[in-house]
N, C-alpha and C positions, 0 to 999 in steps of 0.2 A: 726286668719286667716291672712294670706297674704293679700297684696295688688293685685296678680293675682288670687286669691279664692275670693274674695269681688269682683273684674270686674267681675267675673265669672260668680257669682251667679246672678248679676245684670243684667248682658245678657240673661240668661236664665229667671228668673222673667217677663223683658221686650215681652221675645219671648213669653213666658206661658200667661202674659195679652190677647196677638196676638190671639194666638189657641185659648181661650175657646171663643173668639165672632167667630170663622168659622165655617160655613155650612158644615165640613167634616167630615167622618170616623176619618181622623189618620191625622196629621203632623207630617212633621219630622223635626225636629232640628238636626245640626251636625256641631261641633265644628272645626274648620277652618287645622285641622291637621287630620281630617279622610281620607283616602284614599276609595272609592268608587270603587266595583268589575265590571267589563264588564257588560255590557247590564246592570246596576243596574236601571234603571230605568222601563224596561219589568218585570224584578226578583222584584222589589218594589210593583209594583201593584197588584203581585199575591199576595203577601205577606197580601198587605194589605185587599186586597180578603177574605183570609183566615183564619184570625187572629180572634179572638170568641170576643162575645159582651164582657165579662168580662175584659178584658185585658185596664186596662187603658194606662200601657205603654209597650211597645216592645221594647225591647233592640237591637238593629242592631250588638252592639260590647258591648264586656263588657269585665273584668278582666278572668284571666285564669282558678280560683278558681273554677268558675260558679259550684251551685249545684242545682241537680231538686227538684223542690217541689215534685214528686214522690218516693225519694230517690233509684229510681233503674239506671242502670246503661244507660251512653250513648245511648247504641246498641238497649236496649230494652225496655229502657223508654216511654210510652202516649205521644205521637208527635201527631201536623198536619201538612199533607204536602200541603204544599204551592206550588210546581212545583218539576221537578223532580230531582231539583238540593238543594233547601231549605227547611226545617222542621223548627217549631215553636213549643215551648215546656214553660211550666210554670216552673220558676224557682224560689231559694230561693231568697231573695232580694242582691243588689250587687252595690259594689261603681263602679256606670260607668255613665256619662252623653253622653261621644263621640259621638255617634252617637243614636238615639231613635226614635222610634213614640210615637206620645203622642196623645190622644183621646182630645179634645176638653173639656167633663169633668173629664179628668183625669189630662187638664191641672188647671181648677178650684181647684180641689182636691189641688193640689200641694197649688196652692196662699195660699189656706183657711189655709193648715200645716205649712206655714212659717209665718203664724201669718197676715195678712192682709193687713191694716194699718199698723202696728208695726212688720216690717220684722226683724225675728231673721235672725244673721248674723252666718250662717251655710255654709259652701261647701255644692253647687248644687245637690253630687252625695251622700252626706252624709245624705241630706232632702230625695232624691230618697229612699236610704236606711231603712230609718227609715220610711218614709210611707208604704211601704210594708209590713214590718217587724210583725211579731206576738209578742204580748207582752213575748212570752218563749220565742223566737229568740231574740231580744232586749235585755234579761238579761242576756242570756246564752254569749253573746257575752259582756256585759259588764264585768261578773262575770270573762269571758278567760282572756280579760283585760283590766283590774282593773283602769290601770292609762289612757286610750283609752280619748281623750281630746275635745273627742263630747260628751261626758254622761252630761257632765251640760248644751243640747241642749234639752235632754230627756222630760222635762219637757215643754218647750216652743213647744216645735212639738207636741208629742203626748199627751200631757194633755191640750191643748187649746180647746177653747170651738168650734173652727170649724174644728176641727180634722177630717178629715174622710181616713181611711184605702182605699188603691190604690192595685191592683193586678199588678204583673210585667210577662213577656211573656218574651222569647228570641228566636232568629233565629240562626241554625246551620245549616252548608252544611257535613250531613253524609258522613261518608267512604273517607272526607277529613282534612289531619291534616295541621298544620303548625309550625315551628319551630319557637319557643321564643329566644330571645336575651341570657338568662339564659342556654339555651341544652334545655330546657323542650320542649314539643308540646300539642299543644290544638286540640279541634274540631275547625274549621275554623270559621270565623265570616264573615258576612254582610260587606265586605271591611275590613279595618283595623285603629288603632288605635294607638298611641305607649303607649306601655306597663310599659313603667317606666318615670316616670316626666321627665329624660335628654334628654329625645327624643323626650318632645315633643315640638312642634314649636309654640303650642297654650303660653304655660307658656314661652318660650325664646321669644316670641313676648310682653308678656304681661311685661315681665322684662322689654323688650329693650325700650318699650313708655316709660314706672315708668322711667328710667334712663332718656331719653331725656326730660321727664314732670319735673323730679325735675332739670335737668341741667340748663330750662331755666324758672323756677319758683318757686324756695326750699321752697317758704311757704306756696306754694298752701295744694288743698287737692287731696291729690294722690289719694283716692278711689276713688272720684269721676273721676277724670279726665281716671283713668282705666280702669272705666265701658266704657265713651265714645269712648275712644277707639277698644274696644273691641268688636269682630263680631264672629257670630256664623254660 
């Protein structure tokens, strides 16, 4: 892992402690490079209205790939609508932390997979991934591929003795698309996120402290001083 994947994950741990002592439906966490849409705070509350007991986390943004747990198509997939601009769909599990709700024990869930006491050192969206994830999805994805340099996390996530399996939810705005960096276009997401590491300002932030941290202390320890730095 990086020294910006370790502050990461640290931030996100720290926030997930937070959520599971709150009195509420959902929190959301959102990493310092999300872009938030109009009125997203009238559009949140439906959201989070709407959103079914099962759903430990919600995805507000995620990667473009997104597939549903329905396997049918965008248009005419099992949706709820949340207002008449957002739909909320259960989807496959997917590497994205940017932007989320997370249920209070769905933030539990998460501590208990990263081992406890003895946090395995995993990317954030990677532990997301693999809680979700069905033991066929976990292989089939390992088995795509092979040399994939989270499989030696396999064991310390989901074979720990406080494992518990997390459902994941997503929000899409219907009959609107958006253009990717790539040509490609997506269903639109809850704000936005960037799409490839060079863009985004979370990791050029987290580089530029590691640079100023070892400038004026080369024998510190960069993890730590990472995490500190690092807000979500």
């Amino acid at each position: 892992m990086t020294d910006g994947a370790v502050g990461c994950l640290l931030a996100h741990l720290a926030a997930w402690k937070h959520i599971q002592t709150l009195p509420c439906k959902f929190a959301l966490v959102a990493e310092d490079d999300w872009i938030p849409p109009d009125n997203w705070k009238m559009h949140l509350a439906e959201i989070v209205s709407a959103a079914p007991e099962e759903a430990d986390l919600v995805y507000l943004t995620r990667p473009c790939n997104t597939i549903w747990r329905d396997d049918r198509a965008a248009a005419t997939g099992a949706s709820i609508k949340a207002n008449s601009t957002y739909v909320i769909r259960e989807c496959l599990p997917v590497y994205s932390t940017g932007c989320m709700l997370i249920r209070p024990s769905g933030a539990s869930k998460l501590l208990g997979n990263v081992g406890g006491q003895h946090v395995t050192l995993i990317p954030s969206d990677v532990l997301c991934w693999m809680s979700c994830a069905t033991d066929d999805e976990l292989h089939g994805a390992f088995q795509s591929v092979p040399e994939d340099k989270h499989i030696d996390s396999y064991e310390n996530v989901r074979l720990n003795s406080n494992f518990e399996k997390t459902k994941a939810w997503v929000v899409q705005r219907p009959k609107k698309y958006e253009e990717l960096a790539n040509g490609r276009h997506q269903v639109a997401q809850f704000g936005r996120t960037p799409q490839a590491l060079a863009e985004s300002t979370t990791e050029i932030r987290r580089f530029a402290i590691r640079d100023a941290l070892q400038a004026e202390s080369p024998h510190q320890s960069c993890n730590q001083d990472i995490s500190a730095g690092t807000s979500l």
